[in-house]
FILUM-35919 format. One record per residue (C-alpha): x negated, y, z negated; residue in three letters. Coordinates in steps of 0.25 Angstrom, whole numbers, padded with zeros to 4 digits, always signed. Layout:
// FILUM-35919
XYZALA...
This chain:
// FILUM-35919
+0007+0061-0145UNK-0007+0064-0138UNK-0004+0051-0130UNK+0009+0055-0125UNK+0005+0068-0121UNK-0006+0062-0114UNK+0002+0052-0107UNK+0012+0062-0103UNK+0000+0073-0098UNK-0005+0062-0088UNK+0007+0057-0083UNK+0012+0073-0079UNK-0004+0073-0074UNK-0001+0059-0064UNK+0012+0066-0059UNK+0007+0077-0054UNK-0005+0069-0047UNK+0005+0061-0040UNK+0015+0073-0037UNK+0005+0080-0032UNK-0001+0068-0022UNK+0015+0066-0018UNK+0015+0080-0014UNK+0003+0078-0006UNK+0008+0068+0001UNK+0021+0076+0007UNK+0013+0088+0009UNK+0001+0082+0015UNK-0014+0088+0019UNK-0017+0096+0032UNK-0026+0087+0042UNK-0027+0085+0056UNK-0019+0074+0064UNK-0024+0064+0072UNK-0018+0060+0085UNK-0010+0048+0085UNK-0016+0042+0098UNK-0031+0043+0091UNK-0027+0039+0076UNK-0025+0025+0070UNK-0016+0022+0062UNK-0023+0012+0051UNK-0008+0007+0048UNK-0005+0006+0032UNK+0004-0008+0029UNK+0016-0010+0024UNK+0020-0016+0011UNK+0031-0020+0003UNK+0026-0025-0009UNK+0014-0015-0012UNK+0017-0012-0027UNK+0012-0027-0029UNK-0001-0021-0022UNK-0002-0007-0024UNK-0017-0008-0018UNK-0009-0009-0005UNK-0006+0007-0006UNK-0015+0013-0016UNK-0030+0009-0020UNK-0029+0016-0034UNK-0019+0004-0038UNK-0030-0005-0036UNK-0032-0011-0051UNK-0018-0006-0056UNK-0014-0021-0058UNK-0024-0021-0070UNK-0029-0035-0067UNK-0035-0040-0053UNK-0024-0042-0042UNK-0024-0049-0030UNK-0014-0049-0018UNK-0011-0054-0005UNK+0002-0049+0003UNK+0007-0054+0017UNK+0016-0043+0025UNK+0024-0047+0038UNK+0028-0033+0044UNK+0041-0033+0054UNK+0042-0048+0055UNK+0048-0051+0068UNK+0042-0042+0076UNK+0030-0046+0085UNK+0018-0041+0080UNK+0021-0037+0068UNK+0011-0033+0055UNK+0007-0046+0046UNK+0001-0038+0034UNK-0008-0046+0024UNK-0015-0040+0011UNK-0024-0046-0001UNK-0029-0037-0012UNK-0036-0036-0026UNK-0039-0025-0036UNK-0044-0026-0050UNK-0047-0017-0062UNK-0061-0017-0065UNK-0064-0020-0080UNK-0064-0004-0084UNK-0051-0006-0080UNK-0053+0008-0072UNK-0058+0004-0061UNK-0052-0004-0050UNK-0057-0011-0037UNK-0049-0017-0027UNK-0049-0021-0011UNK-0037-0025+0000UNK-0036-0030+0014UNK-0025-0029+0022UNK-0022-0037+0036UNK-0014-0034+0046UNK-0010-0040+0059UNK+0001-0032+0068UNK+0002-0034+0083UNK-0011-0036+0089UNK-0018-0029+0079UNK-0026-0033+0065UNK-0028-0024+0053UNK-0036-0027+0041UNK-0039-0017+0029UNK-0049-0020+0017UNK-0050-0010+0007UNK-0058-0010-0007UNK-0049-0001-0019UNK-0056+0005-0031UNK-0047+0012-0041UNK-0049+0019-0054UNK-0041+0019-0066UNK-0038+0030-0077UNK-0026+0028-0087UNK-0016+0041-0086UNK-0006+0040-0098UNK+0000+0026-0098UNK-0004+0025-0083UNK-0017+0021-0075UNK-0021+0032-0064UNK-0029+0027-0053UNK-0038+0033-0043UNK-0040+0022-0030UNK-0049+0021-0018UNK-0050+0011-0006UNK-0060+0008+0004UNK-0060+0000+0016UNK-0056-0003+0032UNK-0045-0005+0040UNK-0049-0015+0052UNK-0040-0015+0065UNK-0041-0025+0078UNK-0031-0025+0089UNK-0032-0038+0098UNK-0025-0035+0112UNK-0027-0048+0118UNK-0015-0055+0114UNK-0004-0045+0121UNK+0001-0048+0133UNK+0000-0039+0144UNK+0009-0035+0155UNK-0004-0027+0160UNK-0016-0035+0159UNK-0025-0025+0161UNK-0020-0016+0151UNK-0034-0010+0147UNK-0027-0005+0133UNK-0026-0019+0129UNK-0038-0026+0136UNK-0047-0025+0124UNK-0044-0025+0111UNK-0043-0014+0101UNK-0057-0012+0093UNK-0056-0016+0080UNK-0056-0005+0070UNK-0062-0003+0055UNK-0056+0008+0049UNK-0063+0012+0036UNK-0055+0019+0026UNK-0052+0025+0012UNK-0039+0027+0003UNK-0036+0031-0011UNK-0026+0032-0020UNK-0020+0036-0034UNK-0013+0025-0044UNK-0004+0029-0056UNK+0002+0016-0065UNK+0005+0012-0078UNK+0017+0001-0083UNK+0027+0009-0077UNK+0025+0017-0067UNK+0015+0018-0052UNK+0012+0030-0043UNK+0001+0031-0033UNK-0004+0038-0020UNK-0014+0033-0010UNK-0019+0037+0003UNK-0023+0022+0010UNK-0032+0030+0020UNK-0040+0042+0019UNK-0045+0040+0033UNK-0039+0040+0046UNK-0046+0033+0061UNK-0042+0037+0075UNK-0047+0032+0089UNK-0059+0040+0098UNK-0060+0038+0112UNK-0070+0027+0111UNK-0059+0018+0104UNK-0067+0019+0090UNK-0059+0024+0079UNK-0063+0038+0070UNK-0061+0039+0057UNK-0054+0053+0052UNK-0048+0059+0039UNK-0037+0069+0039UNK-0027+0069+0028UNK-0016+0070+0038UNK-0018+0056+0040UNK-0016+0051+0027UNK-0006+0042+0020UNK-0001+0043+0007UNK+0005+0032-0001UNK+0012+0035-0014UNK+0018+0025-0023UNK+0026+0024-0038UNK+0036+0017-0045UNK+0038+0012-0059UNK+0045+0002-0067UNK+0056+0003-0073UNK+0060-0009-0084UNK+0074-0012-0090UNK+0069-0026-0097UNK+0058-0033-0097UNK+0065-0044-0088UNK+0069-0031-0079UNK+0062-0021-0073UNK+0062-0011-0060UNK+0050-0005-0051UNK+0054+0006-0043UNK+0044+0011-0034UNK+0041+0021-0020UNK+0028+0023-0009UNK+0028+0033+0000UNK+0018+0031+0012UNK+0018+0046+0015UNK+0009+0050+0029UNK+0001+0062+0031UNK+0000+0063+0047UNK+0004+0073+0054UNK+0020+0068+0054UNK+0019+0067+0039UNK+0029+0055+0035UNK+0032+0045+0027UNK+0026+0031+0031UNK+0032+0022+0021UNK+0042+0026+0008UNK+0046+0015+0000UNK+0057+0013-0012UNK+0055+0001-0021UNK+0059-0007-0032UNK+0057-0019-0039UNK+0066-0028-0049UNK+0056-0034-0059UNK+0063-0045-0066UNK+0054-0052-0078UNK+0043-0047-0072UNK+0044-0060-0063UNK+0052-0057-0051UNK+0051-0045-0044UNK+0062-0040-0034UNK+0062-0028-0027UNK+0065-0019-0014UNK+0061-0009-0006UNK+0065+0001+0006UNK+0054+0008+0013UNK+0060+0019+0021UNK+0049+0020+0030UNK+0053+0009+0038UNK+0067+0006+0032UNK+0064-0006+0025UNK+0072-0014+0013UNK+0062-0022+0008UNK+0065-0035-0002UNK+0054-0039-0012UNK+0053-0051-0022UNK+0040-0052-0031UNK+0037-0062-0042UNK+0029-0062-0053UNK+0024-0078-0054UNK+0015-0074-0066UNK+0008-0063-0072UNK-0003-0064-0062UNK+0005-0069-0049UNK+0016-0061-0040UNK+0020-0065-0027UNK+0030-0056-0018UNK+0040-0056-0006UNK+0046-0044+0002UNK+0055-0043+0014UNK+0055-0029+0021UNK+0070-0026+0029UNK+0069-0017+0040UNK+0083-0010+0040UNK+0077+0001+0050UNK+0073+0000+0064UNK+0063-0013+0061UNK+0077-0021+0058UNK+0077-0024+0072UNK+0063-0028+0076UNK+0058-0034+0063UNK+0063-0044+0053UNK+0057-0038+0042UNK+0044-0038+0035UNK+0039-0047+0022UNK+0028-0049+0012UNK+0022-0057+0003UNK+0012-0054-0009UNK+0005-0062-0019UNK-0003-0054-0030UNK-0010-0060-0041UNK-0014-0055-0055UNK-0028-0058-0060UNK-0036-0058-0074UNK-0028-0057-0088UNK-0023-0042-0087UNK-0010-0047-0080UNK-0001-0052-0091UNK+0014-0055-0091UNK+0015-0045-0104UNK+0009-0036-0096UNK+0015-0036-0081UNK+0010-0024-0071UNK+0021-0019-0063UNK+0013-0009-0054UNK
């Protein structure tokens, strides 16, 4: 009885703390604005097949998998267009052998126009068991790195002094956190990705700033839902909520997945923010092993210019934690 009392205190105490950070981020924190001519916008990729790497929009999930876990992903953005982002990813987190503590780190690369991106960030999480549920506290570390090479456009004007030198690189440190509820059937977390922001001086350096204006919140949950054990379903939402000046939604996404024998993995989802349908297919080789396909749709504006955006993961399970008796869904 004292259990179930407990369970059912800690779960009321977890919904306000994440009612509470929602209502932060609709109502969001006085700052001061940066002019848009100065600022520079570090640019936050896109995925579509994030809840297999959840260390892609929140630091506290680093660990969460309860075993060490590898993955590698490969993103073509608006294939078709000339130009366009090709977005590559490897990461791995572990649980520490307290099982509280967790470490992790990420790099992200990033080639759009002219221009390449790479971020590398090191995650430390901690664990604390809430009811049936682990709550988890998570911080990362690291840089953004930017490079602009002008001298492959061809030039009407040759003596164009904007493009007669390239862009300086930049090394853009920066910090993020985020908070991490899971358990065997349901998720729900917020992170803010950057807690600092950069815009140009007059020299052609770049300053470092922090206003909470400028910050971006990214709140995530689902849960699983299971008719059978050969059937089951996972329904789940982000909301990639800005707090600059205009206040707006940067990314909202519905989604679910059609787990069948804990094998195959067939799913959808349509992000409004862009109007995209996207198709994903997932499979579960063995316990340890999952490889993943996606194909995003443009059905708004992009239908004309782009042919679509695709995806491909691979994650891979190690040490004994991950059985097929005990399969983790989140």
């Amino acid at each position: 009885m004292k259990t179930w009392f407990y369970d059912i205190q800690s779960m009321n105490k977890l919904r306000l703390i994440f009612i509470f950070l929602f209502l932060f981020i609709l109502i969001g924190v006085p700052g001061q604005a940066v002019p848009d001519s100065t600022g520079i916008s570090l640019g936050y990729p896109v995925y579509s097949q994030y809840l297999q790497n959840g260390l892609m929009i929140n630091p506290a999930y680093t660990g969460s998998r309860g075993a060490m876990s590898g993955f590698l992903s490969y993103r073509m953005q608006w294939m078709g267009t000339k130009g366009s982002p090709v977005i590559q990813s490897v990461s791995l987190h572990t649980p520490m052998k307290n099982d509280k503590v967790a470490l992790g780190i990420m790099a992200q690369f990033m080639q759009f126009g002219f221009t390449k991106s790479t971020s590398i960030y090191a995650n430390y999480a901690y664990h604390i068991r809430v009811g049936k549920g682990k709550l988890s506290f998570g911080l990362k570390g690291g840089a953004d790195l930017s490079n602009t090479d002008y001298t492959g456009i061809l030039l009407t004007n040759s003596g164009d002094p904007v493009f007669t030198v390239n862009d300086k690189p930049y090394v853009l440190p920066n910090v993020g956190a985020g908070l991490y509820f899971f358990s065997d059937n349901l998720f729900a977390g917020v992170s803010v990705p950057s807690f600092l922001s950069y815009k140009k001086t007059g020299t052609g350096s770049v300053q470092p700033f922090h206003s909470f204006d400028e910050y971006d919140l990214i709140f995530s949950a689902g849960g699983l839902i299971t008719f059978s054990q050969f059937f089951k379903f996972k329904p789940s939402l982000l909301i990639d909520y800005s707090l600059q000046s205009t206040k707006k939604l940067s990314q909202f996404d519905i989604n679910g997945n059609f787990i069948l024998a804990d094998i195959i993995w067939l799913g959808g989802s349509w992000r409004t923010s862009e109007e995209v349908a996207v198709g994903i297919l997932q499979v579960q080789l063995n316990p340890q092993l999952m490889f993943g396909f996606s194909y995003d749709y443009p059905v708004g504006r992009m239908n004309s210019y782009s042919k679509g955006s695709s995806e491909f993961i691979i994650r891979y399970e190690f040490g004994s934690k991950v059985s097929a008796a005990n399969p983790r869904y989140f």
